[in-house]
C-alpha positions in Angstrom: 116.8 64.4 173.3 115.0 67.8 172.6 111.3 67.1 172.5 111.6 63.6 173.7 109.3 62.4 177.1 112.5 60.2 178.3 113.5 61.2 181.5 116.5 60.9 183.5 115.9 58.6 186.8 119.0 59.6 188.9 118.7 63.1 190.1 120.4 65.9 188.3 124.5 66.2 190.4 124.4 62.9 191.8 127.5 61.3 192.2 129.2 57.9 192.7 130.9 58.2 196.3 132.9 55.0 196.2 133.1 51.9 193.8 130.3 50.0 194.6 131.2 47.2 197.0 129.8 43.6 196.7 129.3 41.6 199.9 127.2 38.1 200.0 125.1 39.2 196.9 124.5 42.5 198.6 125.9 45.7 196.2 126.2 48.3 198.6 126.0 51.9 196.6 126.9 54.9 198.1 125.3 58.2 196.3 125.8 61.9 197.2 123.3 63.9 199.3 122.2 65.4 195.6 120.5 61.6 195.4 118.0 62.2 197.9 118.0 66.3 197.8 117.3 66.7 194.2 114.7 64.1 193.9 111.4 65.0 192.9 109.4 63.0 195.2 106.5 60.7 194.5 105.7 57.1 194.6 106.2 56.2 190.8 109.2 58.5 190.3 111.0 57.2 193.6 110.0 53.6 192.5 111.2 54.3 188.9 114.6 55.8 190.8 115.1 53.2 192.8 114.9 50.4 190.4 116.6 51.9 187.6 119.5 51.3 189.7 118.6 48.1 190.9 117.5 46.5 188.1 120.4 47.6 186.3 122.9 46.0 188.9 121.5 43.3 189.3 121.6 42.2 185.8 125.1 40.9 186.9 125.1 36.8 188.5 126.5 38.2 191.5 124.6 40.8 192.6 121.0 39.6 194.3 119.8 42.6 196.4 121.3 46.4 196.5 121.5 48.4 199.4 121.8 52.3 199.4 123.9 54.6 201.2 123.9 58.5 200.9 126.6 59.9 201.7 128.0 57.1 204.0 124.7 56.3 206.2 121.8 54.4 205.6 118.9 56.7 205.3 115.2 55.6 206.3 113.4 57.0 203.6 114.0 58.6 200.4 111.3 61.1 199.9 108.9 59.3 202.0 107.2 56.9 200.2 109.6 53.8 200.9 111.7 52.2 203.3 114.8 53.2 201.8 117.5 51.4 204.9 117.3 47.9 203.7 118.8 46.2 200.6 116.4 46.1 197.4 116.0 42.9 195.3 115.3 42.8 191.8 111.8 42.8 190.2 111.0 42.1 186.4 107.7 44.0 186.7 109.2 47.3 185.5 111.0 45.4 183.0 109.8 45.4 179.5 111.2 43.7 176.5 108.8 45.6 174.7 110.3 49.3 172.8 108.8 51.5 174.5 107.4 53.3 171.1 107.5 50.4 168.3 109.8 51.4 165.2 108.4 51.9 162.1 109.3 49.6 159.6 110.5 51.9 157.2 110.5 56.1 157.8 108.1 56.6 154.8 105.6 54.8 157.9 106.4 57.9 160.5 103.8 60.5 160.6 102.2 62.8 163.7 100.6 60.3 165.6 103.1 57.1 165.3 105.3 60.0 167.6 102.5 60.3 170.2 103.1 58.9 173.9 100.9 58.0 176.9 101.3 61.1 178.9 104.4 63.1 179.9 106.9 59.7 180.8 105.7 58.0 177.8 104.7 55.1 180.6 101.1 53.7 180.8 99.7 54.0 184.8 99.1 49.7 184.5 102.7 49.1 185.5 101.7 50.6 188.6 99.7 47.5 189.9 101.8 44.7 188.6 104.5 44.6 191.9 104.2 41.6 194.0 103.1 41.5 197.6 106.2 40.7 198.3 107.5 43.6 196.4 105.1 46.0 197.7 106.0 44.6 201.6 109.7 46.0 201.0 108.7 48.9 199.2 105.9 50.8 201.8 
C-alpha cells in the first residue's frame, strides 16, 4: 500500500519454475534466476527471504524442511550471507502472533503517532538475536 513500510520478501520477477515437489518432508522449490539476481543482499533481508518461504510451506503437516533450487541447480549461496544448497527447516522465531501495528479499537483512537513504525520495515532489530544455535549453524 502507498505509504506503507511492508515490504515484499520475494524479489521483484521471480517466478515459480515447477510445482513444488514434496519428497520425505523435503519441499523442493525451484525459483527463477530473478530470485537470486534481484535480491537486495544483506543478512536480515536474505533471512527474511528465505523464511518467508519457508515458514509459509511449512505450515502444511507434510512439509518438514525446504530445499531451494534456481533455475534447476542447487546454488551455494544466495547473496553470501548463508549456505543456501541444503534444505531449510522451519523456525518460529520470526513468527509473531502479535499485529505487527496493534488496531485501534475504534478509528476515533487513530491519530499521527498510533501510524508511526520502528524504522523503515516496521521490524524491531531484537528479532535479530532470537535464532537458535541450531538455527544459526544452518544459516552461516
Amino acid at each position: 500500500a502507498k505509504g506503507s513500510t511492508l515490504k515484499a520478501t520475494i524479489p521483484e520477477g521471480t517466478e515459480l519454475r515447477s510445482p513444488v515437489k514434496i519428497e520425505a518432508g523435503v519441499a523442493t522449490v525451484d525459483l527463477t534466476k530473478e530470485f537470486k539476481e534481484n535480491h537486495p543482499g544483506g543478512k536480515a533481508a536474505e533471512r527474511m527471504t528465505i523464511y518467508s518461504i519457508v515458514n509459509s510451506l511449512t505450515e502444511l503437516k507434510e512439509i518438514q524442511k525446504v530445499q531451494f533450487l534456481i533455475e534447476g541447480k542447487p546454488e551455494k549461496e544466495l547473496k553470501g550471507n548463508f549456505k543456501f544448497d541444503a534444505p531449510f527447516p522451519r523456525t518460529t522465531s520470526l513468527i509473531s502472533n502479535e499485529p505487527a501495528i496493534p488496531a485501534p479499537a475504534s478509528t476515533d483512537e487513530l491519530d499521527d503517532e498510533s501510524m508511526e513504525t520502528s524504522g523503515e520495515t516496521g521490524i524491531g532489530e531484537s528479532w535479530q538475536e532470537t535464532f537458535s544455535e541450531d538455527e544459526e549453524e544452518i544459516l552461516e
